[in-house]
C-alpha positions in Angstrom: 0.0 0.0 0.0 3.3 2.1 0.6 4.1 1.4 -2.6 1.3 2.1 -4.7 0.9 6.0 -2.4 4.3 6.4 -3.1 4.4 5.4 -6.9 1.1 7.7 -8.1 1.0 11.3 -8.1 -2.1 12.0 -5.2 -2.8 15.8 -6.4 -1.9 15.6 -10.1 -5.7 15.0 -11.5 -6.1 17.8 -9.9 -5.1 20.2 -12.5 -7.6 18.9 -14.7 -10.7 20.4 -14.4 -13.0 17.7 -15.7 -11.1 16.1 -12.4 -11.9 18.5 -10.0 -15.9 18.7 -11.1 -15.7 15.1 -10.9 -14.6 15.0 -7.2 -16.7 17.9 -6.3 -20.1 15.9 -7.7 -19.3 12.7 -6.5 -18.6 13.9 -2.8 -22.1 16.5 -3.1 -23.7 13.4 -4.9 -22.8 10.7 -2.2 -24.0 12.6 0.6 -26.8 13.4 -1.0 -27.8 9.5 -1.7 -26.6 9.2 2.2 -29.1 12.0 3.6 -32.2 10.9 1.1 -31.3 6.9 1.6 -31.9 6.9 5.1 -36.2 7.7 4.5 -35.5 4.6 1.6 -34.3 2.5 3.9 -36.0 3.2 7.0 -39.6 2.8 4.8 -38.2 -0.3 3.6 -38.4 1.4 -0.1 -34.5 0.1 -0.2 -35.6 -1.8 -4.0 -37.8 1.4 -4.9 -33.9 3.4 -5.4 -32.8 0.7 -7.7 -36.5 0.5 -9.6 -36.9 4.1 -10.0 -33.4 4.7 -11.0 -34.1 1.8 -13.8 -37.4 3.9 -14.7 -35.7 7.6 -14.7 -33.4 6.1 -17.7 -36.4 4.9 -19.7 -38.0 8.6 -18.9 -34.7 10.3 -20.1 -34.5 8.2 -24.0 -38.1 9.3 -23.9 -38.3 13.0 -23.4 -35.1 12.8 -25.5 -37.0 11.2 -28.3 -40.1 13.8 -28.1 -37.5 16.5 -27.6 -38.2 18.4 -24.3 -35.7 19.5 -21.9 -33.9 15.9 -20.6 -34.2 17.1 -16.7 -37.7 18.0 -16.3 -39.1 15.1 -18.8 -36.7 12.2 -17.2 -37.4 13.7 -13.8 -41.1 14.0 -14.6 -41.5 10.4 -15.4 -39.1 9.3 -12.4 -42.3 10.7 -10.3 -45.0 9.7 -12.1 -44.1 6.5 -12.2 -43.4 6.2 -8.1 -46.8 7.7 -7.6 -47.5 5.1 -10.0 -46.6 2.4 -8.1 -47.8 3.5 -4.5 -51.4 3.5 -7.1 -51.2 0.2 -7.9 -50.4 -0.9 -4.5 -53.2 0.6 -3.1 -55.6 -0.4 -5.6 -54.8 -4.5 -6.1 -53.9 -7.1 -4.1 -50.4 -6.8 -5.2 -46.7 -6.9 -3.2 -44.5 -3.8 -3.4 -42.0 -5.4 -4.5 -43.9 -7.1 -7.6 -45.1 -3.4 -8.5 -42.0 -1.9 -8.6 -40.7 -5.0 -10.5 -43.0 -5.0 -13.1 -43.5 -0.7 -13.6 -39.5 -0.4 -13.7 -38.4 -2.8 -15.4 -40.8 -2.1 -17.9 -39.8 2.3 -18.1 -35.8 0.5 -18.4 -36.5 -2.0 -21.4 -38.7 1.1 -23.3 -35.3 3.1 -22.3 -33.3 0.8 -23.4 -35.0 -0.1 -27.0 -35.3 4.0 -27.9 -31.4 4.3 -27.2 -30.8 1.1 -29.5 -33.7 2.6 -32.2 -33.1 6.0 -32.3 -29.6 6.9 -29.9 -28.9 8.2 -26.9 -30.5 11.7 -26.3 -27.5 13.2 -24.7 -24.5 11.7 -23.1 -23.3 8.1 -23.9 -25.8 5.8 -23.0 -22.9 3.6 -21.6 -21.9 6.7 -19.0 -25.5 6.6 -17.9 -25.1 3.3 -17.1 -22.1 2.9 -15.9 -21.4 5.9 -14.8 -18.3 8.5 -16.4 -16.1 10.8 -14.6 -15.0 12.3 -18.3 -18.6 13.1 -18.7 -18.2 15.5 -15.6 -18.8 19.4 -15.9 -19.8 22.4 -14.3 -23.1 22.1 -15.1 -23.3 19.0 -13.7 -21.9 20.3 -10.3 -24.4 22.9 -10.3 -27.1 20.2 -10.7 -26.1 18.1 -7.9 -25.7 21.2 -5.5 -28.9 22.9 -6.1 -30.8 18.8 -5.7 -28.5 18.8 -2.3 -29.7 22.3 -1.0 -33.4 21.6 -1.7 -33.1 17.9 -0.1 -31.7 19.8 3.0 -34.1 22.4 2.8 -36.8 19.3 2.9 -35.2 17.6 5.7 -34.5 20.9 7.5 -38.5 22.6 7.0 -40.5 19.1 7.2 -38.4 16.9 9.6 -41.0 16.4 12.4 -43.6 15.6 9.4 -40.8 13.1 7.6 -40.0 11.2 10.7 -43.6 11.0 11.7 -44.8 9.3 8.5 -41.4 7.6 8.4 -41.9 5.0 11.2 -45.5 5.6 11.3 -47.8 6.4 8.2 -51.3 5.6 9.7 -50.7 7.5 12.8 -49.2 10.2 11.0 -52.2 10.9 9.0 -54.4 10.0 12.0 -52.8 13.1 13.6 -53.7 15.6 10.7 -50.1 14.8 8.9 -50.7 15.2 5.1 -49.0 11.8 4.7 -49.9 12.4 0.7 -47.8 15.8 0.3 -45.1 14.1 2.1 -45.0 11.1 0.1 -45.1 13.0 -3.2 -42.5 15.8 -1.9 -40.4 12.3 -0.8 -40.7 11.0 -4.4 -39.8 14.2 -6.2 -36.6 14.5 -4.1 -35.6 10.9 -4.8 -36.3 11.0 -8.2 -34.2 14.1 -8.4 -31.4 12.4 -6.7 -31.2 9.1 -9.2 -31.2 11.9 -11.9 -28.5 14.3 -10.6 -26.3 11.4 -9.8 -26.9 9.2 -13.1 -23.8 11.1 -14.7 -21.0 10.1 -11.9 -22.7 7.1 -10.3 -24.5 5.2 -12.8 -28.5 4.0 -13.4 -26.9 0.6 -12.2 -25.4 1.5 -9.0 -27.8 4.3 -7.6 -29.5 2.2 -5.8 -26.3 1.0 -3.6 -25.3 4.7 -2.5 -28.8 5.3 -1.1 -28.9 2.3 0.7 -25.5 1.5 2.0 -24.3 4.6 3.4 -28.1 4.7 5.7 -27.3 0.8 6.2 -24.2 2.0 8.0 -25.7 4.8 9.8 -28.5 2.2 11.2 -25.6 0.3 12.3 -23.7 2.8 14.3 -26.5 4.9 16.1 -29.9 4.3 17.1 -30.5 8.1 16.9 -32.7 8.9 13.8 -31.0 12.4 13.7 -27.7 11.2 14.1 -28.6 8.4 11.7 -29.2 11.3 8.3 -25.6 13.0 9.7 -23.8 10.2 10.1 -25.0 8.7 6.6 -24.2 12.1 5.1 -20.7 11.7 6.0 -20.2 8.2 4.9 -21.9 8.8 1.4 -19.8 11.9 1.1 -16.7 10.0 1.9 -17.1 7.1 -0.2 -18.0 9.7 -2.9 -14.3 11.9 -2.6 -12.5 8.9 -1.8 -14.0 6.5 -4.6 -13.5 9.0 -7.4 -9.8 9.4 -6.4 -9.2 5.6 -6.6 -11.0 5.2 -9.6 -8.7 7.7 -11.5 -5.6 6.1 -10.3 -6.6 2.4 -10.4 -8.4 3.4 -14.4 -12.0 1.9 -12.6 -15.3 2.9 -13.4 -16.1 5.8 -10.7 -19.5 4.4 -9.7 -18.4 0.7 -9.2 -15.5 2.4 -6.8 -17.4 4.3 -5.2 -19.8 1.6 -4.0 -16.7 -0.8 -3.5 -15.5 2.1 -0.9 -19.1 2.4 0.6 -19.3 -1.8 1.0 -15.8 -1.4 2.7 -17.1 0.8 5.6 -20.0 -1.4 5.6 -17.9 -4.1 6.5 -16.0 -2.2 8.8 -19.3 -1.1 10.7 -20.5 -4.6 10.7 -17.1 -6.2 12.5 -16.9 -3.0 14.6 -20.2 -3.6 15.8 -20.2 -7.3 16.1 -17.0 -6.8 18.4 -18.9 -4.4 20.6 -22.2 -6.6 21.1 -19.7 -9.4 21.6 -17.7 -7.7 24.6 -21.1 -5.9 25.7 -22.5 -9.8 26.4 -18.8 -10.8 27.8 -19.0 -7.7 30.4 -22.2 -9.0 32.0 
């Protein structure tokens, strides 16, 4: 490890621009996932991240194809079709899980047969998928950090509201919560997330920065508020620290990114089997 520190230049990249809006989104972009993934996870909507970022791709050939703005008309659809699926839920004795299976997967195969028909609207459709740090720019960056502020803004201005019809929807609305306006403000900010981070992540790995860095959180702390800070920081870590690797090592910045996510994951796990295994030994 030495070695390899002492063989690469650490601050070269960063005299290349596309570099430094690269580190800059990924960082804002993985503690965004972190601070938006802890409602996923805690509502048990973990499979809804990786459904809906599957769905926001198919939205994004199509408004390309019709030929409105990319952002509004992927983002649009990203919505629609979580509202969509809540809908269907509601209405017909079907699982969750089987919604979001069949509504998704169906928006990513429509996606998927425009790009092969007609091209990809806008940047490589391999970059979407995959993720590409050369894809990077400023107004990129710009994206992510105006989705970050109003995600903040959310938690900041509705968190009594969030965390009520977090861990408990019927009581919420019970209690004159408007349970629909949060789960509607909830799905707009999620589905602005999976499209902010599409460029630097990837449609395939979205779904692991929302969930793992809340994953590790849930681990650490019992504290809900502590939980969202302490997922903040891991996603924003595995972000700067991911898309650093990934440049030196010539890997795909969204697969590193989650790789360094899954690594404190597996940290947190052996940390805290360690210290519920000396907890029982000290009684």
């Amino acid at each position: 490890m030495t070695q390899f520190f002492a063989a690469v230049d650490l601050f070269g990249p960063y005299e290349f621009q596309f570099f430094r809006n690269g580190v800059i989104v990924a960082t804002l972009a993985g503690a965004l996932c972190g601070l938006v993934g802890c409602y996923v996870v805690l509502r048990n909507m973990s499979y809804i991240g990786h459904g809906l970022s599957h769905a926001i791709f198919g939205g994004y050939a199509v408004a390309g194809l019709v030929g409105v703005n990319l952002f509004l008309g992927a983002g649009t659809w990203g919505v629609v079709t979580a509202l969509a699926i809540g809908g269907i839920v509601r209405r017909r004795p079907i699982g969750s899980d089987a919604a979001i299976g069949v509504v998704t997967t169906a928006s990513f195969a429509l996606g998927i047969a425009v790009v092969q028909k007609y091209g990809s609207p806008g940047k490589n459709a391999d970059a979407l998928l995959f993720g590409n740090i050369l894809g990077v720019n400023a107004g990129d960056v710009w994206l992510v950090a105006g989705v970050s502020l109003t995600a903040v803004a959310l938690v900041a201005f509705g968190y009594r509201p969030l965390l009520f019809t977090t861990f408990d929807e019927e009581v919420a609305e019970a209690s004159g919560v408007n349970t629909t306006l949060v789960e509607v403000l909830l799905m707009i900010v999620l589905a602005a997330t999976v499209l902010a981070t599409m460029s630097v992540i990837g449609v395939t790995l979205i779904a692991a920065t929302l969930v793992v860095p809340a994953v590790v959180a849930r681990m650490l702390t019992d504290s809900f508020s502590t939980m969202l800070l302490i997922a903040t920081a891991v996603g924003a870590v595995s972000g700067f620290v991911g898309m650093n690797l990934s440049f030196h090592l010539d890997l795909p910045s969204g697969s590193t990114i989650v790789l360094v996510a899954t690594a404190m994951f597996l940290a947190a796990f052996v940390l805290g089997n360690r210290v519920h295994l000396a907890g029982k030994l000290g009684k």
